[in-house]
One Martini backbone bead per residue (centre of mass of N, CA, C, O) as a GRO file, in nm:
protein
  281
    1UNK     BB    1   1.161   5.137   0.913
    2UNK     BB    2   1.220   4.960   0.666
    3UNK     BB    3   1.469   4.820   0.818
    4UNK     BB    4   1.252   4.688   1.015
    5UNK     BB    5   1.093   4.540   0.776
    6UNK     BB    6   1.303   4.386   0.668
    7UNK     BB    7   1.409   4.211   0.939
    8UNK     BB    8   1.159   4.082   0.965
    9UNK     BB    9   1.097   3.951   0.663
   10UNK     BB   10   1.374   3.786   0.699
   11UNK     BB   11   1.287   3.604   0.994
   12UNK     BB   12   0.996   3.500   0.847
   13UNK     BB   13   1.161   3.336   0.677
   14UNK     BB   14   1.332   3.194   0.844
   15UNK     BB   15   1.098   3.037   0.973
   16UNK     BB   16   0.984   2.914   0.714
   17UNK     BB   17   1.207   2.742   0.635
   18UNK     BB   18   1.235   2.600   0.915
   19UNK     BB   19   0.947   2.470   0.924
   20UNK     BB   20   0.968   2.335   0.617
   21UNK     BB   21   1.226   2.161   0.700
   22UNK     BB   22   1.094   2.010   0.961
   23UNK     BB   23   0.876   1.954   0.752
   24UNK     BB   24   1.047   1.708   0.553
   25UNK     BB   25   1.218   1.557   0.812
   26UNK     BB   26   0.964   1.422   0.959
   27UNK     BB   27   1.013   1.183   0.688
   28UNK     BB   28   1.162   0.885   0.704
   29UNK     BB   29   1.325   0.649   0.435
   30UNK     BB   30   1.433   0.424   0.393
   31UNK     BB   31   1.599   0.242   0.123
   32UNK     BB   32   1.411   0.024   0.075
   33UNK     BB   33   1.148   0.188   0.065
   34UNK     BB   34   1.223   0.338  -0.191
   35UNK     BB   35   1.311   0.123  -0.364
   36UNK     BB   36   1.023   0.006  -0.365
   37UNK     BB   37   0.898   0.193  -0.485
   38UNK     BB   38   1.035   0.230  -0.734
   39UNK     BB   39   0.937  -0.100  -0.813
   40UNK     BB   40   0.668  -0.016  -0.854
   41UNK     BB   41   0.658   0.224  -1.038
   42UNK     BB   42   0.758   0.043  -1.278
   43UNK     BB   43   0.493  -0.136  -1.238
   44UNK     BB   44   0.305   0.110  -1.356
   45UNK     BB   45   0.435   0.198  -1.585
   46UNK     BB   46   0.471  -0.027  -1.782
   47UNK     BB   47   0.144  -0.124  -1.755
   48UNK     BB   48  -0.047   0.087  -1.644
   49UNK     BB   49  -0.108   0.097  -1.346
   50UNK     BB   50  -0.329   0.109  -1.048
   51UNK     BB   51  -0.309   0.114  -0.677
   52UNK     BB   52  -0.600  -0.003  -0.705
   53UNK     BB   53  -0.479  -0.314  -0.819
   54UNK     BB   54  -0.287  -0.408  -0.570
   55UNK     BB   55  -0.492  -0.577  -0.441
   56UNK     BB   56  -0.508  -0.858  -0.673
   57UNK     BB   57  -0.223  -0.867  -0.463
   58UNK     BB   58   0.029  -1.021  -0.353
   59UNK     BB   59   0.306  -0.901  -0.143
   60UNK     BB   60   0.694  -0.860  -0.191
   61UNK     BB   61   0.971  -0.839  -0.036
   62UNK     BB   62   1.332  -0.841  -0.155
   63UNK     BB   63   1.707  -0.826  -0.057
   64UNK     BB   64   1.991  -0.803  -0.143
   65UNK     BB   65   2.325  -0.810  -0.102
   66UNK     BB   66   2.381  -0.572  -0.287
   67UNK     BB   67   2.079  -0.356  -0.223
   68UNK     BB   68   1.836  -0.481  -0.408
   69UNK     BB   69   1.501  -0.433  -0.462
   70UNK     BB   70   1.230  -0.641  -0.463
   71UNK     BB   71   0.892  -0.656  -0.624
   72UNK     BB   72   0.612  -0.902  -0.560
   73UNK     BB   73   0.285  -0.968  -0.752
   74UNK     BB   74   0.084  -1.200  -0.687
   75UNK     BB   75  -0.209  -1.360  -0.769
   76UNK     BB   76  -0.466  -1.418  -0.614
   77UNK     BB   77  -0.488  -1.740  -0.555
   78UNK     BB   78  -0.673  -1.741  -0.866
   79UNK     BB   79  -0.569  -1.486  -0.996
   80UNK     BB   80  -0.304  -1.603  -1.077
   81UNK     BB   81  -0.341  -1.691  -1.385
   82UNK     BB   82  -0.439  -1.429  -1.509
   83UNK     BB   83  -0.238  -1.211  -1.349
   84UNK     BB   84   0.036  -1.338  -1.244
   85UNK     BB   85   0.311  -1.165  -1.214
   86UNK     BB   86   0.538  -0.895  -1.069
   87UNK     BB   87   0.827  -0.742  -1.136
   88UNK     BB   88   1.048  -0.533  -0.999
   89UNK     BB   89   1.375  -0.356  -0.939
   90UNK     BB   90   1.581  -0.196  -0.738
   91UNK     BB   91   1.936  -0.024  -0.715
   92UNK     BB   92   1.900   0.331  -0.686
   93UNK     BB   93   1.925   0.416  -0.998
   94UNK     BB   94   1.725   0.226  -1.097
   95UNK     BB   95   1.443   0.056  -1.280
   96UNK     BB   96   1.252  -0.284  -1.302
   97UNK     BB   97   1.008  -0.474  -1.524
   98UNK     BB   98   0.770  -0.796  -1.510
   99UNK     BB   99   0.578  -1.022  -1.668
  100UNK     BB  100   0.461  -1.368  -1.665
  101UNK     BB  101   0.209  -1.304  -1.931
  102UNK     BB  102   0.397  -1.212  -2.171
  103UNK     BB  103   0.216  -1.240  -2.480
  104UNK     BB  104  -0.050  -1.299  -2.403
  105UNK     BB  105  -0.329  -1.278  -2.451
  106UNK     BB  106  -0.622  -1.020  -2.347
  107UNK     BB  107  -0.876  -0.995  -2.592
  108UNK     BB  108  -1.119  -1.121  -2.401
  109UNK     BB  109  -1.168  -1.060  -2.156
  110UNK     BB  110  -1.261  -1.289  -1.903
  111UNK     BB  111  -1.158  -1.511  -2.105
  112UNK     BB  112  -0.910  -1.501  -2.122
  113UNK     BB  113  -0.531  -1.583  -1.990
  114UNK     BB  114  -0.495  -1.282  -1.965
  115UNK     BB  115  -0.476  -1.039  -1.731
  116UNK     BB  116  -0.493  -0.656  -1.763
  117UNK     BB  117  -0.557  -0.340  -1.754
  118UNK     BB  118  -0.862  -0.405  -1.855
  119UNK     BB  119  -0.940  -0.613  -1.628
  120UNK     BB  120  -0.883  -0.417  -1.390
  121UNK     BB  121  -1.044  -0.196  -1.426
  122UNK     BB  122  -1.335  -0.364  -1.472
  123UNK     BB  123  -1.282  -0.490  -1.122
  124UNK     BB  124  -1.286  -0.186  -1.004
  125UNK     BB  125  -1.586  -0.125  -1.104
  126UNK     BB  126  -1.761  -0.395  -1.031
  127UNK     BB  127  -1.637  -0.332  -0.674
  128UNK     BB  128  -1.739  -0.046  -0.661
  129UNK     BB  129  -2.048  -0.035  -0.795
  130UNK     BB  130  -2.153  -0.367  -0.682
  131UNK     BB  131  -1.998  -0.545  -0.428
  132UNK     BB  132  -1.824  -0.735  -0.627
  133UNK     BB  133  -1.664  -1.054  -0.781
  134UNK     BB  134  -1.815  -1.290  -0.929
  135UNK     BB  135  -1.769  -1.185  -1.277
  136UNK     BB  136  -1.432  -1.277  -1.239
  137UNK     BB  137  -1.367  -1.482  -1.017
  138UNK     BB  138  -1.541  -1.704  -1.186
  139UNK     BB  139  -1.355  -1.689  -1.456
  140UNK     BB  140  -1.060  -1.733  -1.303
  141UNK     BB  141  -1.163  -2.037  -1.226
  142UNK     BB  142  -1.193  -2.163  -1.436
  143UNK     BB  143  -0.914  -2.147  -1.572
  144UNK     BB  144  -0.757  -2.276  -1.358
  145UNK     BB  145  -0.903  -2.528  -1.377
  146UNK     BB  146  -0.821  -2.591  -1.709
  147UNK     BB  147  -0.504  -2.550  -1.639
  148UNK     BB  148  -0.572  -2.756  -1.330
  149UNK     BB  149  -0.759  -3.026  -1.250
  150UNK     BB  150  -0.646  -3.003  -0.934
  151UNK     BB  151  -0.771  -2.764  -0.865
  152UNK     BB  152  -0.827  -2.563  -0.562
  153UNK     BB  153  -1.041  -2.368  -0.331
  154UNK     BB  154  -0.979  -2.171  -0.143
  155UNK     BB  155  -1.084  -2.119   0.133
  156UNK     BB  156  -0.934  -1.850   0.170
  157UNK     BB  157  -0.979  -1.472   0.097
  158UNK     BB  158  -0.700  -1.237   0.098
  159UNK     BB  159  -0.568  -0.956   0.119
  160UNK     BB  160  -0.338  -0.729   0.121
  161UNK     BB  161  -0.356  -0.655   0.428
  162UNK     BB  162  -0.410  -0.943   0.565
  163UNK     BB  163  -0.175  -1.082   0.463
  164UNK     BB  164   0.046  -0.911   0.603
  165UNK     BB  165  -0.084  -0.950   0.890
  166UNK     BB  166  -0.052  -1.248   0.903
  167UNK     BB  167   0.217  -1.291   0.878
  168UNK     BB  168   0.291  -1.226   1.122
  169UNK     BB  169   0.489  -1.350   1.417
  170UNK     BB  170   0.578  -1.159   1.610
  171UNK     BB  171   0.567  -1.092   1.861
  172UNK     BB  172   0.448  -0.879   2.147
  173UNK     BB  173   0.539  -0.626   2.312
  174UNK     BB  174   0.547  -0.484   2.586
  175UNK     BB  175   0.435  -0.178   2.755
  176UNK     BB  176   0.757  -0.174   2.867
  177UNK     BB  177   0.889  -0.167   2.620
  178UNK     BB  178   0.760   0.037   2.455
  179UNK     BB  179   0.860   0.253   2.671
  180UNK     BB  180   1.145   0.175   2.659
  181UNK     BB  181   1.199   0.216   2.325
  182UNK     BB  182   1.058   0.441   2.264
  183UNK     BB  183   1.077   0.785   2.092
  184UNK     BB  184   0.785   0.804   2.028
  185UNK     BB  185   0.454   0.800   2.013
  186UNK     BB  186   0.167   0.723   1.905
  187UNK     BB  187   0.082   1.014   1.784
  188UNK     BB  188   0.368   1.049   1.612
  189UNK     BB  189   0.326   0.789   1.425
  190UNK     BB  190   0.073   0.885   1.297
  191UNK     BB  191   0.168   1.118   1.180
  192UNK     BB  192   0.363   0.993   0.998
  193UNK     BB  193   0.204   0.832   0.860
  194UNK     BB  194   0.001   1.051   0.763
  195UNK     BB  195   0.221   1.183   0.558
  196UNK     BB  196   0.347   0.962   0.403
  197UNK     BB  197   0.064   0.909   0.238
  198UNK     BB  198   0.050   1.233   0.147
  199UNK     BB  199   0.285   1.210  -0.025
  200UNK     BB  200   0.284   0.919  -0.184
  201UNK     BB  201  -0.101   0.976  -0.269
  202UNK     BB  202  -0.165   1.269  -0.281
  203UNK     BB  203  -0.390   1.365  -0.075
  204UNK     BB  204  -0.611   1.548  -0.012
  205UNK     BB  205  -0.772   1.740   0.238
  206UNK     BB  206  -1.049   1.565   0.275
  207UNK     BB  207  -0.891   1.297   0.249
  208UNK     BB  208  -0.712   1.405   0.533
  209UNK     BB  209  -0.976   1.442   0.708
  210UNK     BB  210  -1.093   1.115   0.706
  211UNK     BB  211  -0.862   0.979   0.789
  212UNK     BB  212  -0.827   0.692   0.973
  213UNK     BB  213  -0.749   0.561   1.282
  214UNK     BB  214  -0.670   0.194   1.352
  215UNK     BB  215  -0.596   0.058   1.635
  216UNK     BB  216  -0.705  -0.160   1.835
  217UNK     BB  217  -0.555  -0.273   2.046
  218UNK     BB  218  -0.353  -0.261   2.267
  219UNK     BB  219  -0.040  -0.241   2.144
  220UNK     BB  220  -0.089  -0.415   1.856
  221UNK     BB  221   0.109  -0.260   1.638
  222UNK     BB  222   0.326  -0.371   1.794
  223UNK     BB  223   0.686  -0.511   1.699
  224UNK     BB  224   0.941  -0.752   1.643
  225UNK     BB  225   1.199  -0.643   1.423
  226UNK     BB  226   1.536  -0.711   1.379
  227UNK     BB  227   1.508  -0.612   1.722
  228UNK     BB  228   1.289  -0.388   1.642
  229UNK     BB  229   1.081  -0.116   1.696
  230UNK     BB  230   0.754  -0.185   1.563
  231UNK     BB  231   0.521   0.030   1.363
  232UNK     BB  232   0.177  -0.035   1.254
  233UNK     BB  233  -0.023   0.187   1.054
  234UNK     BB  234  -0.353   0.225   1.073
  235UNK     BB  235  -0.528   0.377   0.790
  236UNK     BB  236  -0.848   0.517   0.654
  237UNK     BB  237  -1.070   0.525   0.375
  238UNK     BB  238  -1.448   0.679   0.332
  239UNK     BB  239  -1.609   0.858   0.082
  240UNK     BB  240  -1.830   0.660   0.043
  241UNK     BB  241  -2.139   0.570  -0.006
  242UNK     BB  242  -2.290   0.344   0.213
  243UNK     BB  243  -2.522   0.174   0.038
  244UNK     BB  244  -2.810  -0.011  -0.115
  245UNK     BB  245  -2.866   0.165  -0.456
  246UNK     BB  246  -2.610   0.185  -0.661
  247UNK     BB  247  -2.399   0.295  -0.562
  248UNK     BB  248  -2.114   0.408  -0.485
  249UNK     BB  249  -1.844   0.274  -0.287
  250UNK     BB  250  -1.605   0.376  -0.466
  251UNK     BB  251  -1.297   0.595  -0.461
  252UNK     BB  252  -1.052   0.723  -0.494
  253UNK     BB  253  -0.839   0.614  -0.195
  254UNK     BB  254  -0.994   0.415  -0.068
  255UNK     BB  255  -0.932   0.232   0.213
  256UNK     BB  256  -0.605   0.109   0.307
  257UNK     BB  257  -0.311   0.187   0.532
  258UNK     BB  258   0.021   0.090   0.580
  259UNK     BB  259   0.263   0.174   0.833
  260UNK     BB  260   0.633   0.094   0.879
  261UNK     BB  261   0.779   0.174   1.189
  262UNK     BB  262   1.085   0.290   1.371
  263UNK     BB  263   1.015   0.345   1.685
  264UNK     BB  264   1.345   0.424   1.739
  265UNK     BB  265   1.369   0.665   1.451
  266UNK     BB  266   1.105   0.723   1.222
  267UNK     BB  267   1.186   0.518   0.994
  268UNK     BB  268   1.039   0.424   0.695
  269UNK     BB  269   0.985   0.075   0.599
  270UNK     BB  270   0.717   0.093   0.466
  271UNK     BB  271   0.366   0.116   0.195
  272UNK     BB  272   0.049   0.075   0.173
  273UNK     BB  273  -0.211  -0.007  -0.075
  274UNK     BB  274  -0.576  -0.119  -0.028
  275UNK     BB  275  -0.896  -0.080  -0.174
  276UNK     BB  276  -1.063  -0.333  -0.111
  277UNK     BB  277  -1.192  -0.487  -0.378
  278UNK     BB  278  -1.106  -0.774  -0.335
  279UNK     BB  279  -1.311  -0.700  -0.064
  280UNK     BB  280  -1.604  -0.602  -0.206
  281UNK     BB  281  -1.556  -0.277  -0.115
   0.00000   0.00000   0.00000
């Protein structure tokens, strides 16, 4: 009997070891993708910034002949001149960072020449519990205007996640091209899109509890880029109470998540996070 119970425990072990290496395996990341990651990571932690504050900047992302992945932050719009640039650069086995605004004053609140990470806190707090940017968006104006008395203000004001997505020119494939060429579904897409964010930003329990995911228009998600079928997964998320009485409109990890996926292999070659705060939370 302990001898059945014993080979019991161990086909048990064997089934559960199965099944996580399974789910390990169902999430894969281009290089480009983890390099990405990495040279993210170099610009928060040398600068101590959180991933909620790259929503007030525009993200670029490119890979160089080497193989060299460098990720460029720039401030959006008017906070270029404050926020200045942010760059990443890994080549898989290092990361390094810089910031283009180094050595300027900071210690102004948003008087400042240049905001760093005290004035992103503040920037966060403000847009977060009172629904608004306008002071210190109207700070950064100033600054801009007269840093150049030509400077004009732009007619529209983009987020980083509408950034990504207003970028994008490329055709959208039919549902024929779709279904031909998909090796997953649209469901299993969304899965993948779904753990892989709670891999890259630790999501609660709740939190992946609450994540939606945002359709759009049927097949809306799909684009042909550099000949492949891609799929970009928008899930959301909103856990603060959404009211008018002054209480907290977002909590850490609110916002949208975009998730970059090769609809032909199921490997993650981009992701994005932004809290939205930048579009008034």
């Amino acid at each position: 009997m302990k001898r059945i119970i014993k080979i019991g425990m161990l086909v048990l072990l064997a089934m559960m070891l199965i099944t996580n290496t399974a789910f390990a395996e169902k999430v894969q990341y281009s290089e480009r993708c983890m390099k990405a990651r990495e040279a993210e990571k170099a610009i928060l932690e040398k600068y101590d910034l959180g991933p909620e504050m790259l929503g007030y900047f525009l993200r670029n992302v490119d890979e160089s002949p080497d193989g060299a992945v460098t990720v460029v932050l720039t401030g959006a719009n008017d906070l270029y001149y404050v926020l200045g640039v942010y760059t990443g650069t890994s080549d898989g086995t290092k990361a390094s960072a810089s910031w283009s605004n180094e050595g300027k004053k900071t210690n102004e609140g948003f008087r400042a020449e240049a905001w760093d990470k005290k004035q992103l806190q503040q920037m966060v707090a403000i847009s977060g519990t009172q629904r608004t940017m306008r002071p210190y968006y109207d700070a950064a104006m100033e600054i801009a205007e007269a840093s150049d008395p030509d400077y004009k203000q732009p007619e529209e004001y983009h987020t980083l996640t509408e950034e990504f997505e207003w970028e994008t020119t490329t055709a959208h494939p039919t549902h024929d091209e779709i279904e031909a060429r998909s090796k997953f579904s649209k469901n299993e897409l969304v899965e993948i899109a779904r753990t892989a964010v709670q891999e890259t930003y630790d999501l609660t329990d709740e939190q992946m509890k609450a994540l939606e995911t945002e359709e759009g228009e049927p097949d809306f998600r799909y684009v042909i880029e550099d000949d492949q079928l891609i799929y970009r997964a928008w899930l959301h998320l909103a856990l603060a109470a959404d009211e008018d009485d002054g209480i907290t409109f977002w909590v850490p990890g609110d916002g949208s998540y975009v998730v970059v996926i090769n609809a032909e292999t199921g490997i993650v070659d981009d992701i994005i996070y932004d809290a939205e705060l930048c579009g008034e939370g």
